[in-house]
N, C-alpha and C positions, 0 to 999 in steps of 0.2 A: 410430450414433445421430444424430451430428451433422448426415448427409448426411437421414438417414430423415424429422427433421422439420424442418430446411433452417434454415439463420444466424439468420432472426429468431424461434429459440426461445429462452426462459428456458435450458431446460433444456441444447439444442446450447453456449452459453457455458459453462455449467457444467461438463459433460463437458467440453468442451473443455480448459477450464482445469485441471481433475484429472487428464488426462490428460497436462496441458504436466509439473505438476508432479511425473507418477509420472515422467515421461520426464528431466528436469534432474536427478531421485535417483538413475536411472541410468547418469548421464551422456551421453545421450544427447539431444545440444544440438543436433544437426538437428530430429528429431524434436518434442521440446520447445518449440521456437519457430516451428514451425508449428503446432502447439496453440494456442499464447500467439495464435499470429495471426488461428488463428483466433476463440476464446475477445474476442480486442478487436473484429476484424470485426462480429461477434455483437453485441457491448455496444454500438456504436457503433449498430447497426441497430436495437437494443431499446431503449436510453438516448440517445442522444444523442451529439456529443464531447465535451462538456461536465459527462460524467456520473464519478460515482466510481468508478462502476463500470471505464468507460474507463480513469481515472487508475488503478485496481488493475493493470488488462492492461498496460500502461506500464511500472509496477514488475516483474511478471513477464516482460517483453520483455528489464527494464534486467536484472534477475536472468541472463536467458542469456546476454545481452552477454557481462556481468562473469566468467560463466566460459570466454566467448568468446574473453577479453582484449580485447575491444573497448569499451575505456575511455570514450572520447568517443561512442560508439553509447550506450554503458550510460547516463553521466552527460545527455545529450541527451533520452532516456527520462525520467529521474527528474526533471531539469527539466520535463516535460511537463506528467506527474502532479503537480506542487508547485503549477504554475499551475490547474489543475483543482481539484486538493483547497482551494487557497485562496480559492476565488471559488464554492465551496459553502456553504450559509445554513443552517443554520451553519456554521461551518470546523471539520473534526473532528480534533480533538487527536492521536488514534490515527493518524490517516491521515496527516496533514503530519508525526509524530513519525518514521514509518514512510519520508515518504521522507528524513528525515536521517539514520536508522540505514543505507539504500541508499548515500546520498551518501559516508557515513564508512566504509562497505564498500567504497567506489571509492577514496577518500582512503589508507585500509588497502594495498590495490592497489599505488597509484603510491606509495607508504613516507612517505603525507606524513602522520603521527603525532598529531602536533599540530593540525591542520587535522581529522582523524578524532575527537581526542577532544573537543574540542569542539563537533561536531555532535552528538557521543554525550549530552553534558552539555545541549544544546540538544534535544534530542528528549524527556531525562530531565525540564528542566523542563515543558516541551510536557506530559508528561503529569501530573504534579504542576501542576500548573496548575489542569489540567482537573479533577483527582480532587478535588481540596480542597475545592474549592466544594460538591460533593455532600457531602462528607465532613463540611465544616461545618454544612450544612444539618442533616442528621441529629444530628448532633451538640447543634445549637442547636435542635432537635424534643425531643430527650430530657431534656434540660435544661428546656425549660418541662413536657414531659408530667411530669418528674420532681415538679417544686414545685408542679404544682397537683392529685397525688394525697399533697402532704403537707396 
């Protein structure tokens, strides 16, 4: 499909990128990171490099590294996507949380523990952060709906 309607499809990234990640379930990381590559190629020509979309292909590159053992490939990746996910308007909580759970997957890796759990705990705020504020809101919605059908 990817060839039939050529890189700057929606749809060619998409396949692409289901395909990288039927292939990494398989363990088959040649395969997979030629998806992933081309899945970013794609986003890059549809998006931008500056786009999240890119920064996603990023993490799924850094993803085949990691089981590549190519630690500084992987962690090189991830750093990409952090600077991409950060200088998007707004910055999405999910997405920067996403590449500290990467970074502490690499941290896991090289045994350094400590340095993993606190990106873990960093990511956890990242999303407690973000959820609150909605949470509050609502919250402080129901509370006036509440006392002005007393």
């Amino acid at each position: 499909m990817v060839k039939e309607l050529g890189a700057r499809h929606e749809r060619s990234a998409l396949v692409a990128r289901n395909l990288g990640i039927l292939n990494l379930d398989m363990s088959r990381l040649k395969e997979a990171r030629g998806f992933f590559e081309q899945s970013l190629a794609a986003n890059r020509a549809l998006h931008g490099e500056r786009s999240s979309q890119v920064a996603r292909a990023y993490l799924d590159l850094a993803g085949v590294s990691l089981h590549e053992q190519a630690v500084t490939e992987a962690r090189d990746a991830v750093e990409q996507a952090r600077r991409i996910f950060a200088k998007q308007i707004p910055a999405s909580a999910e997405d920067l949380s996403a590449t500290e759970v990467m970074l502490a997957r690499i941290e896991i890796r090289q045994s350094s523990l400590n340095d993993a759990e606190q990106r873990l705990n960093q990511a956890l705020q990242q999303i407690d952060r973000a959820s609150r504020l909605p949470l509050r809101s609502i919250c402080w919605a129901i509370s006036i709906f509440s006392e002005a059908r007393r």
